[in-house]
N, C-alpha and C positions, 0 to 999 in steps of 0.2 A: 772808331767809337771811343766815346770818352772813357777815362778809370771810373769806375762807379764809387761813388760816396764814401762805404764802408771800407774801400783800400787804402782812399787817402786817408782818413780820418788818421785809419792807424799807421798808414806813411808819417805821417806828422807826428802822432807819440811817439814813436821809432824816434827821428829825427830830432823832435826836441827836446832831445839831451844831451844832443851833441857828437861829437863823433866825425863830421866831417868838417875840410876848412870851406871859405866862402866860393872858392872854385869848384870845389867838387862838389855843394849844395847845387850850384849854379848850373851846372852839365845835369845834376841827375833831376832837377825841375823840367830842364829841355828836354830829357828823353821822356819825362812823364807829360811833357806836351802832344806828344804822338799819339796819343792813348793805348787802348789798348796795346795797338801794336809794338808799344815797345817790349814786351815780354816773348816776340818775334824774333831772328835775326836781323837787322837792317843795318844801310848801310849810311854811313856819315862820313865827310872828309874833316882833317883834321884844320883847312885853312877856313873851313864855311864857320868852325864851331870858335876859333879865335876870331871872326870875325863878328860872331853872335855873342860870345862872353866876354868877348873886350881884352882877349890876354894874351899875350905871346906863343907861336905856336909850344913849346916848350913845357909851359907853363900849363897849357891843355895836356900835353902828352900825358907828363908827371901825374895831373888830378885822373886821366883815364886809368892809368896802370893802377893810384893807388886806391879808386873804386874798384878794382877788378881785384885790390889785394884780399878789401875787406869782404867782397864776395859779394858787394851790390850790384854791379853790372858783371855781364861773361863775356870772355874775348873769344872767338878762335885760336888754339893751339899757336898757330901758325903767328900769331899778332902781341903774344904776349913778349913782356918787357926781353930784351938783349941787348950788348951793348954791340951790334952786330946790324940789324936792321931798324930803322925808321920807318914805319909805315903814314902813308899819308891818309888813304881811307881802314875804316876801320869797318869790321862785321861783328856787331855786340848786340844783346840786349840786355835787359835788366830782370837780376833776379826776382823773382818775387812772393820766393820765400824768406820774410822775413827772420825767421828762427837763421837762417844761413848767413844774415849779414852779420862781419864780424865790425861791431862798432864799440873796441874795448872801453870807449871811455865811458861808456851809458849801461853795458853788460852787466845784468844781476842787481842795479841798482837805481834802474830808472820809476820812476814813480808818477803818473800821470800828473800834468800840470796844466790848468786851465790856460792860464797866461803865456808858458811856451811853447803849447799847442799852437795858440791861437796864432802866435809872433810870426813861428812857422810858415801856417798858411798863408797868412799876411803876405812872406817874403814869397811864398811858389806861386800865386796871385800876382802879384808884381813882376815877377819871372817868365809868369806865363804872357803876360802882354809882351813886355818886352822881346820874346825869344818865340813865339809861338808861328812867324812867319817863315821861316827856313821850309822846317819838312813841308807846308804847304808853297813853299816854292818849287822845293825839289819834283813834288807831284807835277805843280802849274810845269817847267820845264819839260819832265817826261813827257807830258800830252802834248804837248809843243811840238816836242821831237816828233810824235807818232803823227801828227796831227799835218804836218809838215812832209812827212816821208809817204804817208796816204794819197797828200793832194799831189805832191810828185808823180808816184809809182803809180796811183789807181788801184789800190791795194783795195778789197773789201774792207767792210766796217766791222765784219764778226772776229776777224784777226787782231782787233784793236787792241783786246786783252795781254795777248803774249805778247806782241809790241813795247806794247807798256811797261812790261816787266824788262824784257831787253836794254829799253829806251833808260830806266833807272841805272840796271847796272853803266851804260854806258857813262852817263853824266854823274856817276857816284867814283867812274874810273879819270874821266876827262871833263871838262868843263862843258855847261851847254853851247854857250859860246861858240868854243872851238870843235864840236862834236856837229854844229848846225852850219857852222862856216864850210866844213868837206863835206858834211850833206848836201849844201847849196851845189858844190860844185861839181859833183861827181853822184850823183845822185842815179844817174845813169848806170853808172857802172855796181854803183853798193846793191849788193842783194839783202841786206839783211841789218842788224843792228852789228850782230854777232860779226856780221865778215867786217865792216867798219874798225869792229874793238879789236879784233884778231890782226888783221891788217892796217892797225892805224899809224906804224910809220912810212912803210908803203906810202898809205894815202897822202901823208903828210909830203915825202919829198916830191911827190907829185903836183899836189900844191903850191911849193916853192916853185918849181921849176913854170907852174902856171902864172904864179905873180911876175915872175920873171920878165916874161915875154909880157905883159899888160902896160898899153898905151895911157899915161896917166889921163893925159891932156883930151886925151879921147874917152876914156870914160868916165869923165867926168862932164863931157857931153852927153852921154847917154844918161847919166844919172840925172842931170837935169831933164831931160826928154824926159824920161821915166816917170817922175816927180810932177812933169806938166801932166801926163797923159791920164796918169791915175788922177788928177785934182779935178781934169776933165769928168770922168766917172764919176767923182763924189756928185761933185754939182748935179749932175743928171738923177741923182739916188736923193737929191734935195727938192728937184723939182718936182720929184714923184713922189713926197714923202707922203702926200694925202692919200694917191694912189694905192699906196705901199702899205698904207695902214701903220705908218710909224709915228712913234709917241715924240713928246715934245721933248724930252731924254735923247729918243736916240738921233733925231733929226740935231739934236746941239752938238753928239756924239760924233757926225757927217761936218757938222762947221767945225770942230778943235779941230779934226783932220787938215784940213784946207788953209787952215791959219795957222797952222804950224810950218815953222820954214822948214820942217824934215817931216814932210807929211807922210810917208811909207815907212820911218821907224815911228811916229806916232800911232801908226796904221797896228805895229809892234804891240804896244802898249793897249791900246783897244780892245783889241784882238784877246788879250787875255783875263778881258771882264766881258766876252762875248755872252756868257749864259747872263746876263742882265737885259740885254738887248736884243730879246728872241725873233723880232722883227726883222733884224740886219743880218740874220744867220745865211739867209742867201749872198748877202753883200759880202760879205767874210771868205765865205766859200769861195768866190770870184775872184777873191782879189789876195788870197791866200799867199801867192807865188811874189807878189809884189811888196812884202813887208821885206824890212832893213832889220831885224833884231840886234843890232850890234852892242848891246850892254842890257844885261836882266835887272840893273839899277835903275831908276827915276820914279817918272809920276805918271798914271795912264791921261790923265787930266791936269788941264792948267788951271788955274783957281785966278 
């Protein structure tokens, strides 16, 4: 849920008087993109947030410690500054008693101002675009995972919940990436999210020792099989589309597939603007097992 009206208004007189630099504006507009939830625990890593603010890991570290100084955001015990440990995820949230933040340069002498109010919003408006897609990736990722581990295992759907909670810490500890890459492969053997995190260099050299033994030259025959067999399907999901009761959207949805020379990581990207295309929900389903996710960057559509 979004901050309601009356928090921000006086987030921004707070704010505009100063008191933080441009990075540490810039971190606490992102955690005010979460909404509510930021007055939560959650969890953030330190390479997602340089790569949303544009700064050197370092450079992030520095602005979290010195919000956590002035008493705008809370750290975990365990997480505050040392020259001892670097932590790479972080578990904060944002104070949101005002009265507690200490922002001496505006302290006792701030006086509402039409014009740096407004400037304020301006810049957390602009912020908010720019930055506002991460934590709703990190969500899109988690369902991914669950979504992925369900169609695997044949998990019920009522489980989905605590999955999902799992599935975050997971990808807040490890990348999706590489958390859906030993899913793929061992899928069989994982009971849980939990045994994955608990056990994840286990699984890891397990992994190695499987790439090891993989016939390049041959799977990469299979990859193309794979690629034919699924483009087989779409076509069939196109000549039924009247059938199917599918719109002119998702029927074009069915062609970028097929006309992509990597149609099953395209399959990827599709896949996770599925609630658009309620029609294809059985297609998705089907064909769950045959996506490529191998990078959570690009475009789910060619233009």
């Amino acid at each position: 849920m979004q901050l309601d009206q009356f928090f921000m208004k006086k987030a921004f007189y707070y704010l505009s008087g100063g008191g933080l630099d441009e990075v540490e504006l810039s971190l606490l507009f992102y955690f005010f993109s979460k909404g509510e939830d930021c007055f939560e625990s959650f969890l953030v890593q330190l390479k997602d947030l340089s790569c949303v603010i544009k700064q050197k890991d370092n450079i992030i570290l520095d602005a979290i410690y010195n919000l956590q100084s002035k008493r705008v955001i809370k750290l975990k015990e365990s997480q505050k500054r040392n020259s001892f440990f670097r932590p790479s995820t972080f578990a904060l949230n944002v104070n949101q008693n005002f009265e507690e933040w200490n922002l001496d340069s505006v302290k006792n002498s701030m006086k509402e101002s039409e014009v740096s109010t407004e400037k304020v919003e301006k810049v957390f408006k602009i912020k908010l675009v720019e930055n506002k897609s991460l934590y709703e990736d990190l969500d899109n990722q988690a369902k991914l995972l669950v979504d992925f581990y369900i169609g695997f295992k044949g998990i019920p759907e009522h489980e989905k919940k605590d999955l999902f909670k799992d599935a975050q810490v997971l990808i807040g500890t490890y990348s999706f990436e590489a958390s859906l890459f030993v899913l793929k492969h061992f899928y069989e053997k994982i009971t849980s999210f939990s045994d994955l995190l608990s056990n994840w260099t286990s699984y890891q050299g397990a992994l190695q020792k499987e790439l090891q033994k993989i016939d390049f030259i041959e799977a990469k025959k299979q990859h193309d099989k794979d690629d034919k067999e699924f483009c087989e399907v779409v076509r069939k999901w196109i000549l039924l589309s009247k059938e199917k009761l599918l719109t002119e959207e998702e029927t074009r949805i069915l062609e970028i597939l097929i006309e992509n020379s990597h149609p099953r990581r395209q399959l990827f990207w599709a896949y996770r603007f599925r609630d658009n295309y309620p029609n294809l929900k059985p297609f998705f389903q089907e064909n769950l097992k045959c996506m490529l996710p191998v990078t959570t960057k690009g475009h789910p559509v060619k233009k």
